[in-house]
N, C-alpha and C positions, 0 to 999 in steps of 0.2 A: 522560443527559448524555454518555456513555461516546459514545455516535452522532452526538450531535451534533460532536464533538471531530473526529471521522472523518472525517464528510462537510467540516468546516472545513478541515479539515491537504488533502483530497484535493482541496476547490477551489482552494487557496490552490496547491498546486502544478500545477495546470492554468493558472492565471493565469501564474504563472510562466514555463512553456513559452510560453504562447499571448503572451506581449512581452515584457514583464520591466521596463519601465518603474517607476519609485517616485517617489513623492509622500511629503512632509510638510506639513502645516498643520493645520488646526482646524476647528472648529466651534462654531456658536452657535443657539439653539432659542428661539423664544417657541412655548409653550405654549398655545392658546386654551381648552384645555381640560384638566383635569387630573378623575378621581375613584380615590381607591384605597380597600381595603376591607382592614384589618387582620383578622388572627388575632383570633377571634371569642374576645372571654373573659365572655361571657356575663353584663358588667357593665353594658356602653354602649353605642352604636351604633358599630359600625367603621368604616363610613365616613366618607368625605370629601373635599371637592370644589372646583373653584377654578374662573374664569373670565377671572382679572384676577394681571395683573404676575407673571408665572411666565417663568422665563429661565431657560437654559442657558448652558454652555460646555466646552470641553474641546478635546484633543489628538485628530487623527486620520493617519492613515497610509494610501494606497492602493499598489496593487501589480497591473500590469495593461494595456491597454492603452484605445483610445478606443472601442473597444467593448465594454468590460466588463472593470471592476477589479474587486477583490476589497479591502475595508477594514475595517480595525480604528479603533473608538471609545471613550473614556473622556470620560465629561460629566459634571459635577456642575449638576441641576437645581432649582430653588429657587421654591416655591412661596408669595409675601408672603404672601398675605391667603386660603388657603384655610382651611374651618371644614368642620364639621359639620352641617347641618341640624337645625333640633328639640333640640341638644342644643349650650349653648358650653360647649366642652370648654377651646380654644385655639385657637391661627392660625398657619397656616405650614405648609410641609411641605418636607422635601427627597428628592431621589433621585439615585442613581449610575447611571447604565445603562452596562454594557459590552456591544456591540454588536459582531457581523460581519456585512458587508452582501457583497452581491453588485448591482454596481449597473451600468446599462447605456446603451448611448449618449449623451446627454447628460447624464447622471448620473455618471457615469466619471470627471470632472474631468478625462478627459486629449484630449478631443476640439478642435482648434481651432475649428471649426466651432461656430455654436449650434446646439442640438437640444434636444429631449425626450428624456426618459430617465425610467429608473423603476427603482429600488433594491428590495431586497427580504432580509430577513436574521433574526437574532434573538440571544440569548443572555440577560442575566440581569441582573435590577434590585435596588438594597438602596433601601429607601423606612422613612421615618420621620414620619409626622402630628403636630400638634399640638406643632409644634418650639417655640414657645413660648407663656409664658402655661395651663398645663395647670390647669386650673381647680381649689380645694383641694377643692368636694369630692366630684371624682372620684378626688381622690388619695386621701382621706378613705375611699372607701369598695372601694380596691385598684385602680384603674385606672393601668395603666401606658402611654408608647408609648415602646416601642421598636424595631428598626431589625428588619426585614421584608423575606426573600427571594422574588421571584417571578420565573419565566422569562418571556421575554418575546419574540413576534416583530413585525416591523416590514414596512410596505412604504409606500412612496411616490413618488410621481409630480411631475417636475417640469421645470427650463430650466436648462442648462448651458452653458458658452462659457470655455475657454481658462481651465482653474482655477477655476472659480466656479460652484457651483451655488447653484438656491433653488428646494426643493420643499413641499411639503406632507407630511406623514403621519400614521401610525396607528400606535400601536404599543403592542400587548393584552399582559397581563401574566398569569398565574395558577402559581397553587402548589397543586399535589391533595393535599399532604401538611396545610396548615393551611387552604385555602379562601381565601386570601388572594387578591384580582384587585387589576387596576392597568388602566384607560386615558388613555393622552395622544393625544390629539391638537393639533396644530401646523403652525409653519411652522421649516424646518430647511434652515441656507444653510452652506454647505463651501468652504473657502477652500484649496487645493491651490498651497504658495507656489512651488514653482520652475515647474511650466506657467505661473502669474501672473508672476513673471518672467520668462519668454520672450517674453512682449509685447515688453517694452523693448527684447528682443535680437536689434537687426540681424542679426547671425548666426543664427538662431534658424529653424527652418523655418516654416513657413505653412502 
């Protein structure tokens, strides 16, 4: 973790140098696919899996220039109807990802131009299964869920223009300490509000 902080602080200040431009806006995720696999307690099956109604949101920040920012993420994602296979535990799940990305030409969010781009980054998820309905009885016979650290890297590929992306991604999860894994896959769109306002401004370069 100590390395990853490093490599973070030492890209974020190359960005810096290399334009120095900032972004605020957001982000929002459908999921097409979710499965995570809790901390094995040797009661139930850990995992669990979703294909339907999973969404995102959250705050993000870029810093950088049109050929490659450097961003910070916070999302809260929400899983309705995922379950367990073979076993109804309950339904639902949620997750936090706080993410740094390193994203490049049309992924940038600062490019006027459209392009392709393709982001690429990681840092770390809190993930919770079985958020409600937890069946009595696996409560019954010691089954708990509760909330579940795992690191996590990401990369994706996508189409950007003037503040707006929408790409596609991957982004794998594990923890060696409890065995716990995480995959999402999706589609993931970034809203960069003041290059989005530069549209409107006549003043505003091209």
């Amino acid at each position: 973790m100590k390395r990853f902080i490093i490599i973070t602080a030492l890209l974020l200040s190359y960005s810096l140098v290399m334009n120095g431009q900032f972004g605020i806006g957001g982000v929002l995720t459908n999921d097409i696919y979710q499965h995570y696999t809790n901390p094995s307690d040797n009661l139930s099956d850990p995992t669990h899996g979703n294909i339907l109604l999973n969404f995102g949101a959250g705050p993000k920040i870029w810093i950088g220039g049109p050929k490659m920012t450097f961003s910070l993420e916070a999302r809260a994602d929400i899983g309705l109807t995922g379950f367990t296979l073979g076993e109804n535990k309950g339904l639902g799940a949620v997750a936090f990802p706080f993410l740094a990305n390193l994203n490049f030409n049309g992924a940038s969010t600062m490019d006027r131009a459209g392009k392709t781009g393709f982001s690429i980054g990681g840092g770390i998820q809190f993930i919770k299964t079985e958020l409600y309905g937890l069946d009595q009885t696996f409560v019954d016979i010691g089954v708990t869920r509760d909330y579940f650290q795992v690191y996590v890297v990401q990369v994706g590929y996508g189409y950007g223009v003037s503040g707006a992306v929408a790409q596609g991604f991957i982004r794998y999860g594990f923890n060696p300490d409890s065995d716990a894994q995480s995959i999402n896959i999706g589609m993931q769109y970034d809203f960069n509000l003041p290059m989005m306002k530069k549209i409107d401004d006549p003043n505003s370069a091209l």
